[in-house]
Backbone as JSON, one array per atom type, in Angstrom:
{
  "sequence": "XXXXXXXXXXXXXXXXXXXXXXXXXXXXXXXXXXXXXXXXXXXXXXXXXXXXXXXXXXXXXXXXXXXXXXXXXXXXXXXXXXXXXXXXXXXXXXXXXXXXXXXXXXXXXXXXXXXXXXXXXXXXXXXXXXXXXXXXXXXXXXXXXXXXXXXXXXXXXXXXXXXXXXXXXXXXXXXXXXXXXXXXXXXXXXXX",
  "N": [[89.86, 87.63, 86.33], [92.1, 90.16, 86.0], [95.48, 91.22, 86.39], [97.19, 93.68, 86.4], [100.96, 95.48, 87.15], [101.04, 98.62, 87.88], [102.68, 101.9, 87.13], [103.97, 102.52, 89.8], [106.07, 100.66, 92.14], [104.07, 98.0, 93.49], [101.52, 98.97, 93.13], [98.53, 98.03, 91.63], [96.68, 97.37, 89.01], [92.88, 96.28, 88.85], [91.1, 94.06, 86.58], [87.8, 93.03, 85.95], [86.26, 90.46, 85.46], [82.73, 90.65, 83.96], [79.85, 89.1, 84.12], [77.04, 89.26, 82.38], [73.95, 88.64, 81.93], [70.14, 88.0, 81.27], [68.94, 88.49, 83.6], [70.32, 90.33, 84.92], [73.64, 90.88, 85.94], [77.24, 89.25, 86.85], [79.66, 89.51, 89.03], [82.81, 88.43, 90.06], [84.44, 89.88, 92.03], [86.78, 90.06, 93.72], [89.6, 88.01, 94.65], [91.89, 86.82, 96.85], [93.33, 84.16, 96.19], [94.08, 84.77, 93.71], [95.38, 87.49, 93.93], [97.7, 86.44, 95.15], [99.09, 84.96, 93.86], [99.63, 86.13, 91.45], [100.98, 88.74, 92.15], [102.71, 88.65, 94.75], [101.84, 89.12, 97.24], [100.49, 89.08, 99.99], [97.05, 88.98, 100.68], [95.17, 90.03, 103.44], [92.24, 90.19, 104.52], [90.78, 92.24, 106.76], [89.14, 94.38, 107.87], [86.51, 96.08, 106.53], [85.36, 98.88, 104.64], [83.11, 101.43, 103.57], [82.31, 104.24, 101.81], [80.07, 107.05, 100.87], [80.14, 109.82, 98.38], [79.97, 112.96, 97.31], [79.67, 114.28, 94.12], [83.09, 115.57, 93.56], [84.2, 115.64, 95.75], [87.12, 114.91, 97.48], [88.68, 112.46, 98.91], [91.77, 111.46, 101.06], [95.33, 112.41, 100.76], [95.92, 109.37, 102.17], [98.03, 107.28, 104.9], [99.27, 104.62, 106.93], [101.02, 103.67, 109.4], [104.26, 101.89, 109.18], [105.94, 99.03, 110.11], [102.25, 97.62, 110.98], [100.98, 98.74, 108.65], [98.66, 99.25, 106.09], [97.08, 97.66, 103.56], [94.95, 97.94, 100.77], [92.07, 97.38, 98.71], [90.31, 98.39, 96.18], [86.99, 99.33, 95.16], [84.35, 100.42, 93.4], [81.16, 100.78, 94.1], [78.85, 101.77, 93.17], [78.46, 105.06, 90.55], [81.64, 106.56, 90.3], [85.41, 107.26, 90.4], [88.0, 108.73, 90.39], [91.27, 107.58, 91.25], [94.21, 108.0, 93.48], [96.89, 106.65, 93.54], [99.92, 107.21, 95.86], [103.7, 107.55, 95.6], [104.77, 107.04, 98.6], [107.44, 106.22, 99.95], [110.25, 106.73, 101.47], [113.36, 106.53, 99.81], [112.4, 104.91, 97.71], [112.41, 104.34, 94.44], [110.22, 105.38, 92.95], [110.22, 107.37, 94.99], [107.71, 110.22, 95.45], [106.3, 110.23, 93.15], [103.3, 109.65, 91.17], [99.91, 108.22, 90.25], [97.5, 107.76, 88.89], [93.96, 106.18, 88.45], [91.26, 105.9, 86.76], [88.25, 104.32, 88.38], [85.09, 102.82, 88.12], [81.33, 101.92, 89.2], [80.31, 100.91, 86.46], [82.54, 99.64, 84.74], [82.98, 97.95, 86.58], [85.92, 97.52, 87.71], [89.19, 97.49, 89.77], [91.33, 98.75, 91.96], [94.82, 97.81, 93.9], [96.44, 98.54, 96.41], [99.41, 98.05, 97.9], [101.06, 98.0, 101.03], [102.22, 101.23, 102.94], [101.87, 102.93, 100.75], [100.69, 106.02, 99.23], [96.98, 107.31, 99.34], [94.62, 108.37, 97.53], [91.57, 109.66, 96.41], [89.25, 111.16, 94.22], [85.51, 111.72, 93.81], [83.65, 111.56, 91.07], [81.44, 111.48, 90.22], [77.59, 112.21, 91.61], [76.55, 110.82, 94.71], [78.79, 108.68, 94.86], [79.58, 105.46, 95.89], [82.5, 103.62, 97.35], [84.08, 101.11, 98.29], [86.38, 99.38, 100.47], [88.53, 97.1, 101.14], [90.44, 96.34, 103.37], [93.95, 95.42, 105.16], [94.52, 95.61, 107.87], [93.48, 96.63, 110.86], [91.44, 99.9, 111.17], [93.63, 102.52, 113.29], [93.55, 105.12, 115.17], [95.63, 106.88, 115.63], [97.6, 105.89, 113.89], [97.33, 106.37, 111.85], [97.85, 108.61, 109.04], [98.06, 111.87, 107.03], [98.66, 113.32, 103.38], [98.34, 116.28, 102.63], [96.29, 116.46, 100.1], [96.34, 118.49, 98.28], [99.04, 119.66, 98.0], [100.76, 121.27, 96.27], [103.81, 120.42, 94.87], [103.59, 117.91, 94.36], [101.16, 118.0, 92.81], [98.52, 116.51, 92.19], [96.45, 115.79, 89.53], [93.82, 117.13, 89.49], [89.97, 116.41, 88.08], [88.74, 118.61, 88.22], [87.89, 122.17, 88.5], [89.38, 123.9, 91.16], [88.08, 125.62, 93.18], [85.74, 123.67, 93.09], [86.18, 121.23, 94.48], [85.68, 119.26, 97.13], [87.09, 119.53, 99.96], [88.18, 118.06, 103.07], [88.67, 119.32, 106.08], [90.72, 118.29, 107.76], [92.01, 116.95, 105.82], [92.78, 119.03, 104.24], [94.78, 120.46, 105.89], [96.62, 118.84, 106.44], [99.84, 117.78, 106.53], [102.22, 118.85, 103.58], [104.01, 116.49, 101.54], [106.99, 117.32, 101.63], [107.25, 117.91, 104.06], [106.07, 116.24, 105.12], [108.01, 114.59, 104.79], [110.48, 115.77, 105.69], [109.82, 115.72, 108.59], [109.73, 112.94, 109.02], [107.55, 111.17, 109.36], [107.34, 109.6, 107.33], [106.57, 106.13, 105.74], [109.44, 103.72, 104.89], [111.09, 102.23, 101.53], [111.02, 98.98, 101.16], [112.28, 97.6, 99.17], [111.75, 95.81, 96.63], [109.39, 95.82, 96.67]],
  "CA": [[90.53, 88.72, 87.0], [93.39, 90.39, 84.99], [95.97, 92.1, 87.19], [98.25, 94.66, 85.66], [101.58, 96.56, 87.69], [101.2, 100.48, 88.02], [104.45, 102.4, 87.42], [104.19, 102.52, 91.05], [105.68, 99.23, 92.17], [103.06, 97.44, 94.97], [100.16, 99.2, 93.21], [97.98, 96.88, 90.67], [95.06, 97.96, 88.58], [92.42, 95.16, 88.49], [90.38, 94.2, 85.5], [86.97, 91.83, 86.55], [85.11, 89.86, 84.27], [81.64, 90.41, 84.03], [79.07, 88.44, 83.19], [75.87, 89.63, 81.82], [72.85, 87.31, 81.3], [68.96, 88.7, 81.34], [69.26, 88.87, 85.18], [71.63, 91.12, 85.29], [75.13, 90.39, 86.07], [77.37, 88.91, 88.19], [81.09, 89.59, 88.89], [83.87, 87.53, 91.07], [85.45, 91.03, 92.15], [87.85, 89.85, 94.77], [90.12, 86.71, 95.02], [92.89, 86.26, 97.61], [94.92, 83.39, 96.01], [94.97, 85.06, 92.63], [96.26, 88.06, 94.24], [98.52, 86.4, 96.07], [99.49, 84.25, 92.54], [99.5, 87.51, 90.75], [101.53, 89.75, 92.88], [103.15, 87.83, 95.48], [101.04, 90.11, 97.61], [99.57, 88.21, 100.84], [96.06, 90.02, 101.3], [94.02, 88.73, 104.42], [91.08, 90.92, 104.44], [90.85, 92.51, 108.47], [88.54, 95.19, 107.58], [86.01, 96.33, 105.02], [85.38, 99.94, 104.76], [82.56, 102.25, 102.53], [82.34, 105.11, 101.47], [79.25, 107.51, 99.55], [80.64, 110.82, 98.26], [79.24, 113.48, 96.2], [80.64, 114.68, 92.85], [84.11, 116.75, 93.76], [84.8, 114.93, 97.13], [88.56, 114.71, 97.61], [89.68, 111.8, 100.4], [93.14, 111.55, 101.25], [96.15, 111.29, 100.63], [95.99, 108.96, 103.72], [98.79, 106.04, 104.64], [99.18, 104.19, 107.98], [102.32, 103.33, 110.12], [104.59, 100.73, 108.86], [104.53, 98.46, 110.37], [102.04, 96.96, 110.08], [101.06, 99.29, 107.23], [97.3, 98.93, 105.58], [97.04, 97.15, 102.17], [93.74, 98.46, 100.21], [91.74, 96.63, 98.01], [89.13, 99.64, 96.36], [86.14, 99.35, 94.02], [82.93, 101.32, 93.01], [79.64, 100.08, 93.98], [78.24, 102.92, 92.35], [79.07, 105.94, 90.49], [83.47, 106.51, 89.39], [85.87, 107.54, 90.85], [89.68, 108.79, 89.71], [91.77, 106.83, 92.1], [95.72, 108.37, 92.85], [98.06, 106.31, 94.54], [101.27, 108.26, 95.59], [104.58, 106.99, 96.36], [105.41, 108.36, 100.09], [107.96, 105.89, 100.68], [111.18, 107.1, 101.39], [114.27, 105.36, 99.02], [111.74, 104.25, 96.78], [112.95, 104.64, 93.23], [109.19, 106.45, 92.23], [109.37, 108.37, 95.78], [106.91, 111.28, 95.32], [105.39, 110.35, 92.32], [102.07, 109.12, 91.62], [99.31, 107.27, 89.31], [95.98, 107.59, 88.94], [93.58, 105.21, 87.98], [89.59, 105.63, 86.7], [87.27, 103.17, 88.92], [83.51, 102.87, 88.12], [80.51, 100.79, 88.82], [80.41, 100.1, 85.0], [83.52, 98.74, 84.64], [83.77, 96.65, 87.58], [87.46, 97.17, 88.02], [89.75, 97.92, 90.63], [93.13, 98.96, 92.5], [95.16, 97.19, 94.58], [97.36, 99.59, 97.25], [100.09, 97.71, 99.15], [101.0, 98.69, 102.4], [103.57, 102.03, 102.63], [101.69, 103.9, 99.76], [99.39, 106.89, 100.17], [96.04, 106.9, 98.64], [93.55, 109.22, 97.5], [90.05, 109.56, 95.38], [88.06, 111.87, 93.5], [84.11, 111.17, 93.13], [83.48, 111.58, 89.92], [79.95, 111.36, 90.21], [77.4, 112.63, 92.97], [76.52, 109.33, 95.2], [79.59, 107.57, 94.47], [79.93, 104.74, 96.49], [83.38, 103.13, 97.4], [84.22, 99.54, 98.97], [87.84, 99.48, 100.9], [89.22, 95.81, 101.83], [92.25, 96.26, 103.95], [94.52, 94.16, 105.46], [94.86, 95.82, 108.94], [92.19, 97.57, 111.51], [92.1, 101.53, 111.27], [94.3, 102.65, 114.71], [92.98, 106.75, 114.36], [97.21, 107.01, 116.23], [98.92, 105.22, 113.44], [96.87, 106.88, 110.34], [98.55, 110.05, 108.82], [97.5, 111.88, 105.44], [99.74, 114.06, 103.19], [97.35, 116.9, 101.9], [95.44, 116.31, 98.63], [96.33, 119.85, 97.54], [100.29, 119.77, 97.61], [101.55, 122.16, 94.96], [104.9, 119.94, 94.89], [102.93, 116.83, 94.25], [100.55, 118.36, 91.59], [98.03, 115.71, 91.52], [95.73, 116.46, 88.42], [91.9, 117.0, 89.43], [89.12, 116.58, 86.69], [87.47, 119.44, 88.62], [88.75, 123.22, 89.11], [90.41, 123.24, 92.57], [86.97, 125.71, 93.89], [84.57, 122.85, 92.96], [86.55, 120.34, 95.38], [85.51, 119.39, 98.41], [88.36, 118.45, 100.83], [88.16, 117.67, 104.59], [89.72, 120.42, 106.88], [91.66, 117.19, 107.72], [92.96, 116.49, 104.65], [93.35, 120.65, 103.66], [95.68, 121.11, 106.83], [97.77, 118.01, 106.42], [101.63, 118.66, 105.77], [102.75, 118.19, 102.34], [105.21, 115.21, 101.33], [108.38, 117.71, 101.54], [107.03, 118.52, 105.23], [106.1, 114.62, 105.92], [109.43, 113.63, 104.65], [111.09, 115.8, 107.07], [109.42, 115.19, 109.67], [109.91, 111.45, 109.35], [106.66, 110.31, 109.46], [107.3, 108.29, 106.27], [107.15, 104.91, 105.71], [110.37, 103.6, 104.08], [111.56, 101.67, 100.9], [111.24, 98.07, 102.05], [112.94, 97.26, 98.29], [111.23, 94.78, 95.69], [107.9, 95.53, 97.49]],
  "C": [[91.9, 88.92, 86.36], [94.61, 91.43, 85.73], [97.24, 92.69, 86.36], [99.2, 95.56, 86.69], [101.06, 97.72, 86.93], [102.29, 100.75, 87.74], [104.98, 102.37, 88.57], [104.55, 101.17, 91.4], [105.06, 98.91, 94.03], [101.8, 98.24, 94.35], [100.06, 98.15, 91.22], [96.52, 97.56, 90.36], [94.3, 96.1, 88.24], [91.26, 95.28, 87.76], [89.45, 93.08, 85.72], [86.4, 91.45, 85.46], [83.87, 90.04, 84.97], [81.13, 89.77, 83.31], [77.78, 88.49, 83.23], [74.96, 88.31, 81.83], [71.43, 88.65, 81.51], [68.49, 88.98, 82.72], [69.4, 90.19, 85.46], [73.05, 90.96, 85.07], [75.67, 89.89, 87.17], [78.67, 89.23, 87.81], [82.22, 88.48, 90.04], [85.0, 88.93, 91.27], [86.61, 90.92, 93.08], [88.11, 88.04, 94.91], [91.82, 86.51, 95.73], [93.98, 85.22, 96.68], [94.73, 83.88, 94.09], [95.74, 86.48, 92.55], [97.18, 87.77, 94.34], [99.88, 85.74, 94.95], [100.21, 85.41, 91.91], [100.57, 88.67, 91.0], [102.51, 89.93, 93.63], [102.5, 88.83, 96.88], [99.98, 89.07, 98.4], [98.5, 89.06, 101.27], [94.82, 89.76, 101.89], [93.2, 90.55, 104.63], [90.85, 91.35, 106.06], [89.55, 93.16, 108.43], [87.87, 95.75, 106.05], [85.31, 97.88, 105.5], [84.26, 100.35, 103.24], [82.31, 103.47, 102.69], [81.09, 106.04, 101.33], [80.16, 108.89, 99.63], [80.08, 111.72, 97.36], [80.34, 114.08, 95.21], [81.9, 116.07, 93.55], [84.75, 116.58, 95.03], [86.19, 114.43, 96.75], [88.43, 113.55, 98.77], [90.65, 111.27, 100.28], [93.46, 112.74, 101.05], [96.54, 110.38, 102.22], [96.84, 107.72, 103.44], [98.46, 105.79, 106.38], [100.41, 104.32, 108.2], [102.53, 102.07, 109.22], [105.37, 100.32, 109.49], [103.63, 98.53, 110.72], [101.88, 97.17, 108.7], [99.44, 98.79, 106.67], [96.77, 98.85, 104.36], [95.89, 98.05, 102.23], [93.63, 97.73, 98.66], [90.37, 97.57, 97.14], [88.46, 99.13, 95.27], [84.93, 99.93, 94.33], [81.85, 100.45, 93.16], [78.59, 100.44, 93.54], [78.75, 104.2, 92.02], [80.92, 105.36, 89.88], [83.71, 107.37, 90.39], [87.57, 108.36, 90.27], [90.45, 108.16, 91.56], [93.44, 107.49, 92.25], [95.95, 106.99, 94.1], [99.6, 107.15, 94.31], [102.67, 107.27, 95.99], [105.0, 107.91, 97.3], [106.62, 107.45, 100.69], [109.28, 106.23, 100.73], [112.52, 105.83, 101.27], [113.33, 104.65, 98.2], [112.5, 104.95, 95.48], [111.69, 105.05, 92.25], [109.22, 106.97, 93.22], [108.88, 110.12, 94.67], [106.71, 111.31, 93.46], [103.83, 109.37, 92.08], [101.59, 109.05, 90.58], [98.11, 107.5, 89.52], [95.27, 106.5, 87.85], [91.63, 105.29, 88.02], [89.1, 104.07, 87.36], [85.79, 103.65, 88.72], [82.99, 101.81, 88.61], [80.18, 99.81, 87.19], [81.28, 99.15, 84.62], [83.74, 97.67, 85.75], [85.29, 96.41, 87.55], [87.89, 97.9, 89.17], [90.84, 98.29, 90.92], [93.22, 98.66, 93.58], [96.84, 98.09, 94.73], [98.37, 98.95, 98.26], [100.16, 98.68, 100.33], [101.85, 100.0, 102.06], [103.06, 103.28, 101.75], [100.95, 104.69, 100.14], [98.28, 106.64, 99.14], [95.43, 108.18, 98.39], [92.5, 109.0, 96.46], [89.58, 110.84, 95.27], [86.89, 111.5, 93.34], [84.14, 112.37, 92.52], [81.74, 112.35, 89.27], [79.15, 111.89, 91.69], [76.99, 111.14, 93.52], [77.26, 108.48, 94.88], [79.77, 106.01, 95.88], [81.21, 103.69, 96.56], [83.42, 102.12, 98.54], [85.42, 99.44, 99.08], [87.81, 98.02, 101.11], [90.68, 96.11, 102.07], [92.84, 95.16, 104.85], [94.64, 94.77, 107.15], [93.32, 97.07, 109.66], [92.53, 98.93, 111.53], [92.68, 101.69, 112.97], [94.4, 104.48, 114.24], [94.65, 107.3, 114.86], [98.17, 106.1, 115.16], [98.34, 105.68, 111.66], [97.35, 108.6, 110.35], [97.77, 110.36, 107.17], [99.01, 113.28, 105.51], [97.88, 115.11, 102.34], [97.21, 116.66, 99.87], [96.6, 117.59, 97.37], [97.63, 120.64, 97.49], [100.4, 120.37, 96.71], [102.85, 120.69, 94.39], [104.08, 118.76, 93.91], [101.51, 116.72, 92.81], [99.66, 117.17, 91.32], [96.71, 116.53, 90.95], [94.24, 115.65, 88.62], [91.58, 116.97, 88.03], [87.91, 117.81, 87.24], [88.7, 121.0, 88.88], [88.8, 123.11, 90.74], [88.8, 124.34, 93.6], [85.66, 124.68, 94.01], [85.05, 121.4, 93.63], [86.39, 120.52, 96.17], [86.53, 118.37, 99.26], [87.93, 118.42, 102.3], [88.69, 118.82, 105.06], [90.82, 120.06, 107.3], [92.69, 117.3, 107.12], [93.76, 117.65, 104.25], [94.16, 120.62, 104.62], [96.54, 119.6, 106.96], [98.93, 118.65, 105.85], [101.65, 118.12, 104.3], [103.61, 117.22, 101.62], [106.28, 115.87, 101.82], [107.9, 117.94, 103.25], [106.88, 116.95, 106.14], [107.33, 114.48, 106.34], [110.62, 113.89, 105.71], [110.63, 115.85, 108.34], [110.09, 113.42, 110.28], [109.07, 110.86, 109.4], [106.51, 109.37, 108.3], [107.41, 106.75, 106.43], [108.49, 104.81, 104.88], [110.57, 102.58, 103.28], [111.45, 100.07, 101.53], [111.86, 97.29, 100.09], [112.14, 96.01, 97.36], [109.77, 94.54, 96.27], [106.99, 95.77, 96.12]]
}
């Protein structure tokens, strides 16, 4: 397991070894104490979350309350994905910018979302299947999203913007500049 910072700091792209034989394969896609080695990033598993999506499926940009705040641990069990993480935290030194990150079943790799950040996905593929490990139970009163489809925020589909399918959810969420004043942000917690 090869863990690499994002520009974003608290997000981590993870790189799995596979290993082939005439079987098949096998992978070791998730390990707690080399996160925790890795990152300094304590990530107790509460909840496991999946996904399927068909090719052009938008979900997010969704964050929680902080506290507690809801790590994410994401990988492909089939199908790809484009992965963003955003920074929504206010006093962050990347607020409102953001990273994307290709996830497939082929590659067996992943991203790793501290708490605070927002998230979102693209399937890539039709039947994508996605695998969440978070650190905290969903509370449907402490989960917020910033819409996908921000102008401000400009995150860059691999699809024209009619061949996305977003939530009505996600389409009528406020935009970061509308979060931010609001207040519903999480904030800066500094060397996170």
């Amino acid at each position: 397991m090869e863990i690499s910072p994002l520009a974003i700091p608290g997000a981590f792209s993870i790189a799995n070894v596979v290993h082939p034989d005439e079987r098949g394969e096998f992978v070791e896609w998730f390990r707690a104490d080399v996160i925790r080695e890795k990152t300094a990033l304590d990530f107790s598993t509460i909840q496991a979350n999946l996904s399927v999506s068909q090719r052009g499926t938008v979900r997010g940009i969704h964050f929680a309350d902080v506290p507690p705040g809801q790590a994410k641990y994401v990988v492909c069990v089939t199908g790809s994905i484009r992965d963003y993480v955003v920074d929504i935290r206010e006093g962050s030194p990347t607020f409102g910018e953001w990273e994307s990150l290709d996830i497939s079943s082929t590659a067996r790799n992943a991203i790793l979302i501290d708490v605070g950040l927002g998230h979102a996905f693209v399937a890539l593929e039709d039947n994508t299947t996605v695998v969440y490990l978070v650190t905290d139970y969903y509370k449907p009163r402490s989960e917020h999203g910033i819409t996908p489809l921000d102008a401000e925020l400009a995150l860059k589909f691999p699809f024209e913007p009619q061949d996305l399918v977003v939530s009505p959810k996600d389409q009528s969420a406020p935009s970061l500049a509308s979060a931010h004043s609001s207040g519903m942000l999480p904030r800066w917690a500094g060397g996170q």
